[in-house]
C-alpha positions as CSV (number, residue, x, y, z in Angstrom):
1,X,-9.2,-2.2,19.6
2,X,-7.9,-5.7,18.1
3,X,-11.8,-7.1,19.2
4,X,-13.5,-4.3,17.8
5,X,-11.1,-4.9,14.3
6,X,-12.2,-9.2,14.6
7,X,-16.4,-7.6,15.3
8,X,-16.1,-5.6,12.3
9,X,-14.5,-7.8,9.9
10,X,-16.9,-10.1,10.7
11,X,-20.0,-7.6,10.3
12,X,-18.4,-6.6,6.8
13,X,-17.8,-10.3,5.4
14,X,-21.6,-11.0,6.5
15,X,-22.9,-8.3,4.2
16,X,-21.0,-10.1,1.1
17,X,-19.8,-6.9,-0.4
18,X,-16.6,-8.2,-1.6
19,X,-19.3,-10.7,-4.2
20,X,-20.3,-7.6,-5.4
21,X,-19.4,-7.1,-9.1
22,X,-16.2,-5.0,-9.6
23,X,-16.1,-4.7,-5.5
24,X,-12.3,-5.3,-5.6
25,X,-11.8,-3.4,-8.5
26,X,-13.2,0.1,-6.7
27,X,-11.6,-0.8,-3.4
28,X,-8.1,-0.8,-5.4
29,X,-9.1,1.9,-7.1
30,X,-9.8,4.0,-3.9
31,X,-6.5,2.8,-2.5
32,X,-4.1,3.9,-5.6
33,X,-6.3,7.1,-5.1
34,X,-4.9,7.5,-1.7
35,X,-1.7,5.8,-1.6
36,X,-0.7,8.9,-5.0
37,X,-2.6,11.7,-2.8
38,X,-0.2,10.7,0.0
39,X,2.7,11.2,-2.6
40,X,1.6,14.5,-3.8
41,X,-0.5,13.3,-6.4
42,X,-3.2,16.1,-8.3
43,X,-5.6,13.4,-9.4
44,X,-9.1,13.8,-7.2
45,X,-10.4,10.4,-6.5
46,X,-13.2,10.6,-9.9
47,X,-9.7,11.7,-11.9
48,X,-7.9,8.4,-10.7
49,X,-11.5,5.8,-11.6
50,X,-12.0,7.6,-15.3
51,X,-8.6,7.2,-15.9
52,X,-7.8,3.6,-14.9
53,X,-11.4,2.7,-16.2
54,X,-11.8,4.6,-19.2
55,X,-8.3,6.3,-19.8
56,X,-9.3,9.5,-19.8
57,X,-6.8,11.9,-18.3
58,X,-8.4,14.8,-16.1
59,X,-8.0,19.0,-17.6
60,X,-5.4,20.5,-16.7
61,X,-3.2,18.0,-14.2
62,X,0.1,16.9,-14.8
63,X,0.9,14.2,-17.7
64,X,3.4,12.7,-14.4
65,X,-0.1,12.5,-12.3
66,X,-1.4,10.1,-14.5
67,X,1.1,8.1,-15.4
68,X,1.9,7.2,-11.7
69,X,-1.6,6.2,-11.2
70,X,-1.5,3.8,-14.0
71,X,1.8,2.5,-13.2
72,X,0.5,2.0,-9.7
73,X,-2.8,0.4,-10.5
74,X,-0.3,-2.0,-12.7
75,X,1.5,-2.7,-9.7
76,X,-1.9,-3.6,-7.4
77,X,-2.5,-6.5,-10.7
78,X,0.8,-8.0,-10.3
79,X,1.2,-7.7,-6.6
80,X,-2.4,-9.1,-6.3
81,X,-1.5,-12.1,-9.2
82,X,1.6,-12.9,-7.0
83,X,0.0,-13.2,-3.8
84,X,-2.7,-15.2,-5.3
85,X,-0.2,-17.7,-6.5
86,X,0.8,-18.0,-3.0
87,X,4.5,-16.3,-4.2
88,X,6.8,-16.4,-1.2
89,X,8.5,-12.8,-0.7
90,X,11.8,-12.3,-2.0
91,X,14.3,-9.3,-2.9
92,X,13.4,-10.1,-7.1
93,X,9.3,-10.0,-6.4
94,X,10.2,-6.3,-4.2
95,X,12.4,-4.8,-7.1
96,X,9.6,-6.1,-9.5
97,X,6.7,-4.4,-7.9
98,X,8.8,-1.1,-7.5
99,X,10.3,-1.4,-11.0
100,X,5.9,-1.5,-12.0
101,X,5.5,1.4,-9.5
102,X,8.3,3.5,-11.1
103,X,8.2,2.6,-14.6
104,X,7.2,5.9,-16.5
105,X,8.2,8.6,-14.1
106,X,11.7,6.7,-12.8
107,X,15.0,8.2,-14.1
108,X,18.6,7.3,-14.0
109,X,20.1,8.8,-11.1
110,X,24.1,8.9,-10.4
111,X,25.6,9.3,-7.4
112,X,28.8,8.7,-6.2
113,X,28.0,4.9,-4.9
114,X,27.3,4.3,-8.5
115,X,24.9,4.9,-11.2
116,X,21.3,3.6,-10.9
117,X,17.4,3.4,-12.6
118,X,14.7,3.7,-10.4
119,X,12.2,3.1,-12.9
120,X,14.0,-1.0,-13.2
121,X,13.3,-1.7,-9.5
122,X,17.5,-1.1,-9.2
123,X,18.5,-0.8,-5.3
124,X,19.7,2.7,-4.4
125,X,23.4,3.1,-4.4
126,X,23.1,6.6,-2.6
127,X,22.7,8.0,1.2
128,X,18.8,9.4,1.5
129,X,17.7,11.6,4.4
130,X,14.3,12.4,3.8
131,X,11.8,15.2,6.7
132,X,15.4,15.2,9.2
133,X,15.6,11.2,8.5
134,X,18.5,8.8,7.2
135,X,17.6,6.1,6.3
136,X,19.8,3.1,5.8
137,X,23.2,3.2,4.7
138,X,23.0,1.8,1.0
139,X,25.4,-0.6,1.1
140,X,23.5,-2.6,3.8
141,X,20.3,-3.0,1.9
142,X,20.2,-6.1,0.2
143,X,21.1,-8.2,3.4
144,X,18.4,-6.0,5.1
145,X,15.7,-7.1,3.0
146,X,16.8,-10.4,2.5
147,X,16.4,-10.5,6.5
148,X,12.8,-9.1,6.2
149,X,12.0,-11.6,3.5
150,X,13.5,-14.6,5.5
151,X,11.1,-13.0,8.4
152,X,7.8,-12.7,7.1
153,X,8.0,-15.8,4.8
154,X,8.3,-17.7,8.3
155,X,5.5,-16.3,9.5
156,X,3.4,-15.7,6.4
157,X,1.5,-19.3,6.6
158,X,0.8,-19.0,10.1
159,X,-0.6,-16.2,11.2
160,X,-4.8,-16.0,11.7
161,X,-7.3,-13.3,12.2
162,X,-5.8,-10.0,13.2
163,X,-2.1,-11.2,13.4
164,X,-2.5,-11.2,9.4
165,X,-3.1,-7.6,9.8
166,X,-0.1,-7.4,12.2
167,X,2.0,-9.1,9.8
168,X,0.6,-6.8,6.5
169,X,1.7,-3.4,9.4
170,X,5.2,-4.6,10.0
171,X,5.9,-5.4,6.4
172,X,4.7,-1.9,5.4
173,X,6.6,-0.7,8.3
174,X,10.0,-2.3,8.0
175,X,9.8,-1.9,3.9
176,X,9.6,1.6,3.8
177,X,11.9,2.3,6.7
178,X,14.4,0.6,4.7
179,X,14.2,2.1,2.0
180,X,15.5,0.5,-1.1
181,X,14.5,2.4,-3.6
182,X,15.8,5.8,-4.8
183,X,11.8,6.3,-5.3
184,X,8.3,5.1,-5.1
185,X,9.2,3.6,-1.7
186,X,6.1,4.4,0.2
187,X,3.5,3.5,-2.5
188,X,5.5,0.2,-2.5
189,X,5.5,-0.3,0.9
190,X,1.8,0.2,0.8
191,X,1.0,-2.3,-2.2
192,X,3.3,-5.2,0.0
193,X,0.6,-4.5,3.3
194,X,-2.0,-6.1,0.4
195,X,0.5,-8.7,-0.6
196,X,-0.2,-9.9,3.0
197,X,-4.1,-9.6,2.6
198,X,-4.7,-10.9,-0.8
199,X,-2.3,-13.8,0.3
200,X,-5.1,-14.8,3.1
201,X,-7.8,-13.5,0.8
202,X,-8.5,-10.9,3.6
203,X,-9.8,-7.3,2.8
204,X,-7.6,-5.2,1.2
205,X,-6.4,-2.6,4.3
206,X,-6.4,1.4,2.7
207,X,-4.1,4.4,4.6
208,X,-6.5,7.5,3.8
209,X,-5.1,10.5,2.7
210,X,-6.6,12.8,4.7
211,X,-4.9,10.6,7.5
212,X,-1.6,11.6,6.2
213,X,-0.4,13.3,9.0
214,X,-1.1,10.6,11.9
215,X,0.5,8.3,9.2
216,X,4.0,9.8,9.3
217,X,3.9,10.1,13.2
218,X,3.0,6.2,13.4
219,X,6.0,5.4,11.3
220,X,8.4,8.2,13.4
221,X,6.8,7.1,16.5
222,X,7.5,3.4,16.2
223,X,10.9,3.7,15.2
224,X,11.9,6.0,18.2
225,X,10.2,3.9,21.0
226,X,11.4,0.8,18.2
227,X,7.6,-0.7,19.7
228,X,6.0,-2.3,16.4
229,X,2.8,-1.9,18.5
230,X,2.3,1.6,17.4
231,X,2.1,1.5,13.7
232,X,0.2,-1.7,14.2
233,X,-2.1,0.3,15.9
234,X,-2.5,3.0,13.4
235,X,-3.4,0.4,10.7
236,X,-6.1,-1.6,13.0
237,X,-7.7,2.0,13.4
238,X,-7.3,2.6,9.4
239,X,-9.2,-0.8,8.8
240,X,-11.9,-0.2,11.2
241,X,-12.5,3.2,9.6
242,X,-12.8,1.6,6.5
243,X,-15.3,-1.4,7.9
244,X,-17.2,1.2,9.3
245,X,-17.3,3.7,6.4
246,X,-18.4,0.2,4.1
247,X,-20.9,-0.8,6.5
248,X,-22.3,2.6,6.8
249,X,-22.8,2.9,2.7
250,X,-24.3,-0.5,2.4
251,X,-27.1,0.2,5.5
252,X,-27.6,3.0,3.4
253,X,-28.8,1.7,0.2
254,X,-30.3,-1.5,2.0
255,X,-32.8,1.4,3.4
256,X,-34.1,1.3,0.0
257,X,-34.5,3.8,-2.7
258,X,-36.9,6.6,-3.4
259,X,-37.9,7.5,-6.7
260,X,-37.4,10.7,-7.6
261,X,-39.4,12.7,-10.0
């Protein structure tokens, strides 16, 4: 599987797509698309370009819709500036990136661990059990991520070839099976697997929507065997079914074009 991933990537960088104008652009376009569908998200995937593009919200979907698509879209430019910079993961660049994620549909929430805003990036102060899950008792957060920032920053600048994509699956992984926020924890979680890839200039990796399913039972599956293996897994397969869907459009049009009249 990890050869086939290494063939691919290769067979997709020859082609040069990524040169293409506004290549990147579309690609994180398709994956806010995806990452909000995964959420619940109404916006079809021509809702989520017009809007981002031209700001033009679809008929009839909810005002919330689009303002989490823009806030995540905002959260793909910073995440992508940080990385860029070479930014070294920390608990203030997390709570930044959610605070972008969250920032017009977050509320104050009060619980009785304390009273906080999950559209500031603020660290849950309350117990979440989420599809017969509890996730991490609240109070042991902050050292949790410090831990996975301390982790991944010592392995950030040297990893090659498909460990990069190993490192980008057990970031996502551990992220949002920590869960920090009171909200916005998966979209996040997805936007810090393309910290990892824009950090090595690498191709930006997409869950797909319609994958949903198979998505949830990586993450499940990986934390009852506790093998990272699995979820890695699941995100090699995600990438080479993007390669291959890439490839497939660009063979495509480099068949040529027939006029039409």
């Amino acid at each position: 599987m990890w050869q086939d991933l290494e063939k691919l990537r290769e067979k997709y960088l020859i082609l040069g797509l990524q040169n293409s104008i506004d290549y990147e652009k579309f690609c994180m376009i398709s994956i806010v698309y995806n990452s909000s569908k995964i959420e619940g998200c109404s916006l079809s995937e021509a809702d989520t370009k017009i809007l981002i593009e031209n700001d033009i919200t679809a008929k009839g979907k909810p005002l919330r819709d689009h303002l989490m698509i823009k806030d995540h879209y905002n959260a793909f430019l910073l995440i992508k500036d940080k990385a860029l910079k070479k930014e070294k993961l920390s608990i203030d660049l997390i709570k930044e990136v959610n605070a972008n994620v969250m920032n017009s549909t977050g509320e104050i929430v009060k619980s009785i661990g304390g009273e906080f805003d999950t559209s500031h990036g603020d660290i849950r102060c309350a117990q979440v059990y989420v599809d017969k899950k509890y996730f991490p008792d609240y109070k042991k957060i902050t050292e949790l991520i410090k831990r996975l920032c301390t982790a991944v920053n010592e392995r950030i600048d040297k990893v090659k070839n498909s460990n990069i994509v190993k490192l980008s699956a057990d970031l996502h992984y551990n992220l949002v099976n920590i869960h920090p926020f009171g909200d916005g924890n998966g979209r996040t979680s997805r936007l810090f697997m393309n910290y990892i890839q824009l950090y090595h200039q690498e191709p930006l990796i997409k869950v797909f929507t319609e994958d949903r399913t198979e998505y949830i039972s990586a993450l499940n599956k990986t934390e009852e065997k506790e093998n990272p293996d699995i979820f890695r897994e699941f995100i090699c397969k995600q990438q080479i079914k993007f390669y291959k869907a890439e490839i497939n459009k660009f063979s495509k049009l480099d068949s040529g074009f027939t006029l039409l009249m």
